[in-house]
N, C-alpha and C positions, 0 to 999 in steps of 0.2 A: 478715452480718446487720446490718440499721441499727439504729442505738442509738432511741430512742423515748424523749418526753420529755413533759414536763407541766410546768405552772407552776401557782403559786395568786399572784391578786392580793388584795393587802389593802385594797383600795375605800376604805375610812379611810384610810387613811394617804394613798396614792398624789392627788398637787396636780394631776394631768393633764396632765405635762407635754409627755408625748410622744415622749420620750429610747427610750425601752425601744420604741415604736413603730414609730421610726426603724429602730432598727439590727436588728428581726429578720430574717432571710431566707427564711422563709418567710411571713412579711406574716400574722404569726399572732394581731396583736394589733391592736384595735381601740379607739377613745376610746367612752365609753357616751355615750348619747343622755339619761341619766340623770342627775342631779346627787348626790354625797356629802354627809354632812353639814356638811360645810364647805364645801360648793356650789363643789366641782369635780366636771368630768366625769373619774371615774377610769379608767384604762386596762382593757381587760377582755378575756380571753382568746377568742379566735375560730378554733381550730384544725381547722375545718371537713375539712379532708382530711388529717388527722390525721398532720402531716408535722413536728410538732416532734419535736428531735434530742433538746433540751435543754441545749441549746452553753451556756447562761448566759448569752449577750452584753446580756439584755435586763435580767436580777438585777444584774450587775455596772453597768450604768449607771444604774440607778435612785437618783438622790441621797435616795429617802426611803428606802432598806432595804424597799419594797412588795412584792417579789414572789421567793417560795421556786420553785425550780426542782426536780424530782424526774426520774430519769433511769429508766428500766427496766432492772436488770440481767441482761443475758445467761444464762440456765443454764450451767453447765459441763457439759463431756461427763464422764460418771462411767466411769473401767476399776476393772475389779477385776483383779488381779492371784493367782496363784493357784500 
């Protein structure tokens, strides 16, 4: 089973630099056509064929702290024993 993932970007914060852009691998992240209130364009999620893992590569490079990564956890198989 593949791991399934999500991010939240925080539009305020994030100066649109492009870092978290670069290094996704699935090209799951987009600069907005929009301006923040500090009139940057910030970085905005685009997982159109819904193929983030969640790896983190894009949270960890983010020099402003802008983007929480959230993973899907696996169910376990349940035995009962008896």
């Amino acid at each position: 089973m593949a791991l399934k993932g999500r991010i939240v970007i925080d539009t305020e914060r994030c100066k649109g630099c492009e870092l978290c852009a670069s290094v996704c691998p699935h090209v799951a992240i987009h600069m907005s056509d929009t301006f923040n209130a500090k009139g940057y364009r910030p970085a905005q999620w685009a997982d159109l064929n819904n193929e983030c893992t969640g790896c983190a590569s894009c949270a960890v490079l983010c020099p402003e702290a802008a983007i929480r990564v959230y993973r899907e956890v696996p169910a376990r198989a349940v035995t009962t024993t008896t």
